[in-house]
N, C-alpha and C positions, 0 to 999 in steps of 0.2 A: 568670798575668798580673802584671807588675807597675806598680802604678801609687800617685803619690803627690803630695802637693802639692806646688808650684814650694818648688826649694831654695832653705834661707835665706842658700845661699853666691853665687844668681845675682846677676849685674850687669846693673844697667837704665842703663847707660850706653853712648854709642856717639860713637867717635873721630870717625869719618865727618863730614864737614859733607853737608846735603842732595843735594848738586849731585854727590855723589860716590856717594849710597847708589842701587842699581839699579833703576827701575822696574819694574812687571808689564810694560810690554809689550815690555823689552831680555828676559825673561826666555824660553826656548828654546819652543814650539811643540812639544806631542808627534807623532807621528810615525803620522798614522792609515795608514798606508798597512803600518803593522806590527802592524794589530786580526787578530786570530784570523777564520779562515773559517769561519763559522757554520757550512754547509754542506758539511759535510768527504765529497769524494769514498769511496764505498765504503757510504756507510750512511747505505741507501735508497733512493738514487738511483742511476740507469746512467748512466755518461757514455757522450756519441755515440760517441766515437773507442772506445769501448771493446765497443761492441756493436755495431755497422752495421745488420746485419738487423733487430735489436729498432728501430732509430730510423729504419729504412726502410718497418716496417712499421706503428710509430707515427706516422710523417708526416703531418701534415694532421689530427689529432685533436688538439680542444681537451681542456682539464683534466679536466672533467665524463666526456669519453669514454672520456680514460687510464681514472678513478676507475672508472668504471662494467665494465670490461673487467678491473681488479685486483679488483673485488668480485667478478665471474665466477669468476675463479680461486680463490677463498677457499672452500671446504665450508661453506655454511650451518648454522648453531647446529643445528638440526633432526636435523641429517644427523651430528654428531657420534656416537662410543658414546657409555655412561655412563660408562665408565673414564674418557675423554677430560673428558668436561663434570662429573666430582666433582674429577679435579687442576686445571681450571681454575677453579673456583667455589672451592677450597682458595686456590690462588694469587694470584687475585684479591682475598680476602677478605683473605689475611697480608697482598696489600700495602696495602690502604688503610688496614688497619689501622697496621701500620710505618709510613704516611708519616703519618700522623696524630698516632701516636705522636711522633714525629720531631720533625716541624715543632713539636707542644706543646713536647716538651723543650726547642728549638732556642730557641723565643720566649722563653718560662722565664728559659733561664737567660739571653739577650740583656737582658732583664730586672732578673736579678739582679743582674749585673753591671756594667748602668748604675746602678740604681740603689748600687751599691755607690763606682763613683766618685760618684755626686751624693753620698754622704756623706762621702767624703774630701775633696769639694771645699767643703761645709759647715764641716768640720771644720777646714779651711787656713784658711779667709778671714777673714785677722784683719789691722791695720792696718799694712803695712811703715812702717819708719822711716829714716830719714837718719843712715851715720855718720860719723864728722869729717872723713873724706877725700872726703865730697859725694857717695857711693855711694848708690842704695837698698839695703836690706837688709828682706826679709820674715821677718817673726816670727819668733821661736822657736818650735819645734812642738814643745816639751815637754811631753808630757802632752798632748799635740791629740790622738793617736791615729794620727796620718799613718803611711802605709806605706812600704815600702821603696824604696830607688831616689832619685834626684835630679829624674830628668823631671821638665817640668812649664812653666807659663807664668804669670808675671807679669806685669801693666800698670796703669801707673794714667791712666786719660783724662779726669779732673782734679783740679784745676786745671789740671793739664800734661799731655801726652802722650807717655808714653816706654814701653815695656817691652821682655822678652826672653821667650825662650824656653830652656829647658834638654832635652839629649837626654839617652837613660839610660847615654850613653856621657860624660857629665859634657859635652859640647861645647854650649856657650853661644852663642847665635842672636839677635843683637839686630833687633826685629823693624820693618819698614818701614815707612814713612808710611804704605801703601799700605793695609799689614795693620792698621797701627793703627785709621786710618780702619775701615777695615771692623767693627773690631772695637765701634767709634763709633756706626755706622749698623746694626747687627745688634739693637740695640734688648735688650740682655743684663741680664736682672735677677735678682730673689734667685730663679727658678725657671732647674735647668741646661738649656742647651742647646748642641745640637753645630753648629759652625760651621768650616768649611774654607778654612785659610787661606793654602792655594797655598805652592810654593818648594817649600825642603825642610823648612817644620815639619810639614806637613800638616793634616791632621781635630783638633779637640781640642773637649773638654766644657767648657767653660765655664759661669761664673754673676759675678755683680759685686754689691759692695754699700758703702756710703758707711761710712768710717772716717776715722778722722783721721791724715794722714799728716803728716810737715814737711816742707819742703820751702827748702832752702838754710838747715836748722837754724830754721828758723819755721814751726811747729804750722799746721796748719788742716784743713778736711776734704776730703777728696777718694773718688773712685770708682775701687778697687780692682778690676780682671778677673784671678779666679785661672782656669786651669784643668791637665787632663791629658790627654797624648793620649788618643787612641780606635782608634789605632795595633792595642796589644796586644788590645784586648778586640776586634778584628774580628777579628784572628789566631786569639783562641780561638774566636768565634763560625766561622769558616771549616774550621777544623780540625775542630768538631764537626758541621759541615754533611756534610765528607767523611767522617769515621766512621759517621756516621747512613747515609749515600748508599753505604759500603761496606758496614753492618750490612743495610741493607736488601737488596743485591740477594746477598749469601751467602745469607739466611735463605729468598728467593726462591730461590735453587739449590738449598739445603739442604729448604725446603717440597716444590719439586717432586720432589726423587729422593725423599725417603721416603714424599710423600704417594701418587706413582707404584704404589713399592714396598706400602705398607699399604691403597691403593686396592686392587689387583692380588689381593690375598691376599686381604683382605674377599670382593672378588667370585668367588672361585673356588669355591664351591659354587654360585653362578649359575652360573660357565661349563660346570659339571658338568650341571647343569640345562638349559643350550642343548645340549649333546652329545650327551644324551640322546635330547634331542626331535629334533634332526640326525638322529640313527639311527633315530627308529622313524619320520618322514618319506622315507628313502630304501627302507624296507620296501615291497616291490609287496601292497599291500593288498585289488588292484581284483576279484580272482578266485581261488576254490580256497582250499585250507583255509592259512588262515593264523594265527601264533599267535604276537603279539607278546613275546616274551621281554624286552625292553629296560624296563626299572626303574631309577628315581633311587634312587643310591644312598641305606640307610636313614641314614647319618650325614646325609644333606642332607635329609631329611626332617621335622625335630625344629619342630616347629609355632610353638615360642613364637621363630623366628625370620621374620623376613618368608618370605627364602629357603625357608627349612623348609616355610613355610605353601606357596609355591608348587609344591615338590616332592610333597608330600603330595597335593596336590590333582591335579597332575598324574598321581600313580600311580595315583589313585583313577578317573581320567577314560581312562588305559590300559585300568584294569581293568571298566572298563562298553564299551569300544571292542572289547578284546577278547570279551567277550560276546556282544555284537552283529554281531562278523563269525562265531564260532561259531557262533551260530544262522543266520546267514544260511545260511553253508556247512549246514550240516544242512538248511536249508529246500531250498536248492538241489539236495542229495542226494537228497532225497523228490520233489523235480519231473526228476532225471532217472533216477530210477528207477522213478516211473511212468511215463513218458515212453517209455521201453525195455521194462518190459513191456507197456504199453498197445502198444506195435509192436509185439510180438515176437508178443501174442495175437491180433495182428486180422490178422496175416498169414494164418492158417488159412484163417476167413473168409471174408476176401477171394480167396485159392484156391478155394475151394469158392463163390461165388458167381461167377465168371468160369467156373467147370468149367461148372457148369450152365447159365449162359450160352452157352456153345461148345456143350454138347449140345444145347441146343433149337434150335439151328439144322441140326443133322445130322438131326432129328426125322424117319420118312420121310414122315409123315401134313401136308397143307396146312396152314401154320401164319399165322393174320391177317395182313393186313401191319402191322394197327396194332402186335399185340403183337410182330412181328418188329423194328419200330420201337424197342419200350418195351425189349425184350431186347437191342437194338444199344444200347440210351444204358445201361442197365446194366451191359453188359460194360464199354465206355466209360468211364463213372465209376468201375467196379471196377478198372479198370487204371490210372486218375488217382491213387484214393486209395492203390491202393496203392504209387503211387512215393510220393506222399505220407509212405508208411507208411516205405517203406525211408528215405527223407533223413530220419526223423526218427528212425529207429532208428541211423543211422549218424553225425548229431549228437550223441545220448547217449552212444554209445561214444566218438567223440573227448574229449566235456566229461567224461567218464571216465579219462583221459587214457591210453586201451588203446595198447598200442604199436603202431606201424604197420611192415610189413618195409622195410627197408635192401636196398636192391640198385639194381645201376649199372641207370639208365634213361636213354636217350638221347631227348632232349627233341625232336629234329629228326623223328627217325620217329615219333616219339609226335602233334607238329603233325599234321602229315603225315595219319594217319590221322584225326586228331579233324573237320580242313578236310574231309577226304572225306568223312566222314560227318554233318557241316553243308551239306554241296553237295548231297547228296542228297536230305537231310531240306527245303530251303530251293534249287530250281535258279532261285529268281525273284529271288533274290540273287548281288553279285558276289564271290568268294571268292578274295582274292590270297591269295600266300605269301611271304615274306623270310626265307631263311633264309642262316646264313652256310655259306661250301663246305666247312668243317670240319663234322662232328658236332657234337654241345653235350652234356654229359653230366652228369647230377646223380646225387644219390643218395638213391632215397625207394623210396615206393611205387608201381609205376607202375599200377595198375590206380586209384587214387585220383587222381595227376596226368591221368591221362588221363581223368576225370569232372572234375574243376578245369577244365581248357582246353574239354571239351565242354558245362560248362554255361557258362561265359563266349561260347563261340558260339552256344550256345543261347538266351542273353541277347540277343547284338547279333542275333542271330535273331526273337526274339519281337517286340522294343520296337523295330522298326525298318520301314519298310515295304521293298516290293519296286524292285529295282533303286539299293541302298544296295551302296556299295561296303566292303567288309570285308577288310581286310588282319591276317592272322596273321605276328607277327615274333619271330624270336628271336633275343639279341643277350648273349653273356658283356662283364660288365662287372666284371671283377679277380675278388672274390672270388664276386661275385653271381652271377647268369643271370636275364635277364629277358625273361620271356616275355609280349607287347604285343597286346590284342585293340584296333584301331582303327576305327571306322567316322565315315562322313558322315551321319549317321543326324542326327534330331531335338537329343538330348541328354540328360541327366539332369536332372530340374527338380534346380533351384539347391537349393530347400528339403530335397529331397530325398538329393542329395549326404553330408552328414554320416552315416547312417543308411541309407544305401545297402545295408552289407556286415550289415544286423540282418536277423533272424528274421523272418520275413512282412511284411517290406520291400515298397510296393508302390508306383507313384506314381498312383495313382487312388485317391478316398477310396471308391469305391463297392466292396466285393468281388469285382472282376470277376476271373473266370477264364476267359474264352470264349477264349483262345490257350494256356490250357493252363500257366502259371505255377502254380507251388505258393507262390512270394514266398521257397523256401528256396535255390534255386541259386548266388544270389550269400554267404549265409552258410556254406553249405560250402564255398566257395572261399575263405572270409576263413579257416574252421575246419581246413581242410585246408594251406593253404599255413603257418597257425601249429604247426601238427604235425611241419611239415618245418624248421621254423626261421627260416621266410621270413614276407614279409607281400604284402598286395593294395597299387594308390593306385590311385587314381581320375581323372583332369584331363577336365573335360568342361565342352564349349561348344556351341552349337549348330553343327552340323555338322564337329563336332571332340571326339570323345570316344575315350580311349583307357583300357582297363582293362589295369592292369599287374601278374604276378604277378612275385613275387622270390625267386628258391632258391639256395640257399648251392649255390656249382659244387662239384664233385666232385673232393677233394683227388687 
């Protein structure tokens, strides 16, 4: 910046008489119609013509509703990661920092540099004098200290009222009635201040103070206005406004990529740590022996870090999980291995109590009728418990996972028989069939699928009364086959439904068996159709229940 007291070569005189010098109000009118658009198309706003459907489908919303439907679209802070919300809590923080920074420095040195002309203009304000050709002429600045340059503004408004103004292009500005006045009524004293005095001198700092000037070569005192522009020192105040406003948003670009990049790197033994836990969540845990292998890595381990701390913990909470399905599984092995010998021993038994049952009835000697009675409910329950005996022998072997034979079974004759031998067992019920004109063919075991479909008729058999109608269907569906027990029957209580396809499943709380349920028929059909790769569903309403088995068809 340069700036300096009014030169001692200006002239405070002016040819002009009054009536010739130019008003403010001849003086041109700026041109508001050439102000910059605040609101500069492209940023932040849409214009209509530019979007139709957004402003067709904005219509009719006030401001509030815009606002509320733009904060819709924004992810809530909550919903951020923590990648996302440590680079914005970084970037946020550089910038308040930066502008804070900024604007001190900015004020600083606006500061300084006023203050630095109020001492050049301190240091000018000494009395002009008159020289013999009727000039004013302000001091010698020898030894004042004054800076470079010639700008600057002299006046003196009394006794008399005359001054100029000087540009740093040396061009001399003698200044108006108009300006002088003003500079009259500004109330200017030994404290500077800035005052704007239109045309082309513009903004300048002034201060004024009583000295003796002459005046037509006779001494007296008068009230000198030095000042400088303020021109340069906005130029630099402006200049450092856009350097600060350019520092600031590099450092903002420059924070976000490497806080991104150091963000990113810090947290990668965390995402090590989510991977982790990814993969031993997608592990099937629910059944059968399992044995979780997945461990964070031992580098992410290392305790005296948070991460560390979490990994460790983590391993340590694998390594009690894993235990605990170990013994489960082992508990589970000892309930189904007594399970299958407890079947396997009381088959005997049960033979041998049904033999001697059948023989006291061939007895040739009269036998009670009571005790023929007590030996009919004997044989009776001998033969209960021991289907009893077999579904639970034949449950252990599945949860054993023994292989079951592979061979083509056609599902259509398979119906077929099952229906016939539920019309038989059951002629007080109605027994459709749906079958499509093709064959249907899968690939399992067909003496097990054909216990699957005859206990599911044996089901809508038991829990149903007489003259319910039962439709058996079978219908290929791409890769599936699904084979559909539907009845108009009562239903499945609701509560019941979840927990339907469990182990002595029953929908009575009292233990009734007077129709002959064991509660295991529909678990062998859940246990038998997951053998083959398929599953049960169940949809059931009153008077609307359909049990559905599903088999992979037969490539």
């Amino acid at each position: 910046m340069s700036s300096s007291r009014p030169s001692e070569n200006a002239e405070l005189s002016d040819s002009r008489t009054a009536a010739e010098r130019p008003l403010p109000a001849d003086l041109p009118d700026a041109d508001e119609s050439a102000g910059p658009d605040v609101f500069a198309r492209g940023v932040g706003f849409t214009d209509a013509s530019d979007s139709g459907d957004s402003a067709g489908r904005d219509e009719g919303l006030t401001l509030q509703e815009q606002l509320a439907r733009l904060r819709e679209r924004v992810r809530p802070w909550p919903a951020w990661t923590l990648r996302a919300k440590l680079v914005a809590s970084m970037l946020a923080l550089f910038t308040v920092l930066s502008l804070a920074t900024g604007v001190s420095t900015i004020v600083a040195l606006d500061r300084y540099l006023v203050g630095q002309v109020d001492d050049q203009l301190r240091q000018s304000l000494s009395p002009p004098h008159q020289e013999d050709d009727g000039r004013f002429r302000p001091p010698s600045s020898e030894g004042r200290g004054r800076g470079p340059g010639n700008e600057g503004l002299i006046a003196i408004i009394d006794p008399v009222v005359q001054g100029e103004a000087t540009s740093m292009a040396n061009e001399t500005t003698t200044l108006t009635p108009t300006q002088l006045a003003e500079l009259q009524s500004a109330g200017i004293g030994s404290d500077p201040k800035t005052i704007d005095l239109g045309g082309t001198i513009g903004e300048y700092r002034v201060m004024s103070g009583r000295a003796p000037v002459q005046i037509n070569g006779v001494p007296t005192i008068g009230t000198v206005v030095v000042g400088l522009p303020t021109g340069p020192l906005n130029h630099t105040i402006n200049r450092m406004v856009l350097v600060a406003i350019a520092a600031v948003v590099a450092g903002i670009i420059l924070v976000g990529l490497l806080g991104t990049w150091l963000v990113r790197r810090n947290l990668e033994p965390l995402r090590r740590v989510a991977a982790t836990a990814t993969r031993v969540s997608q592990t099937p845990l629910a059944s059968g022996s399992v044995a979780i292998a997945e461990r964070v890595d031992p580098v992410d381990t290392d305790t005296r870090t948070e991460v560390g701390q979490v990994g460790a913990a983590f391993n340590e909470m694998l390594d009690h999980v894993d235990e605990a399905l170990r013994a489960r599984h082992q508990s589970e092995q000892r309930v189904r291995q007594f399970v299958a010998d407890a079947s396997h021993e009381l088959r005997t038994p049960l033979a041998s109590i049904r033999g001697y049952a059948e023989l006291s009835r061939r007895e040739a000697d009269v036998v009670p009728p009571t005790v023929t009675h007590a030996m009919g409910r004997i044989e009776s329950e001998a033969d209960r418990m021991g289907s009893l005996v077999e579904d639970l022998l034949l449950l252990a072997r599945l949860d054993a996972g023994r292989p079951l034979e592979e061979e083509p079974v056609d599902v259509s004759m398979l119906v077929i028989n099952a229906v016939s031998d539920a019309h038989a067992a059951s002629p007080g019920h109605h027994w459709d069939l749906d079958l499509p004109p093709e064959p249907v063919e899968v690939t399992g075991d067909g003496a097990r699928l054909h216990q699957v479909v005859a206990n599911l008729l044996a089901n809508a058999r038991t829990h149903t009364p007489d003259g319910t109608r039962v439709t058996t269907s079978v219908r290929p569906e791409g890769e599936w086959v699904r084979v559909a027990v539907h009845d108009d029957g009562p239903g499945v209580p609701e509560s019941l439904q979840p927990n339907v396809f469990e182990r002595f499943a029953r929908g009575d709380d009292a233990r009734n068996r007077a129709k002959g349920s064991t509660g295991l028929g529909l678990s062998i059909v859940a246990a038998v159709s997951k053998a083959h790769g398929g599953r049960v569903e169940l949809d059931s309403r009153p008077g609307d229940t359909t049990f559905s088995l599903l088999l992979p068809a037969a490539s």
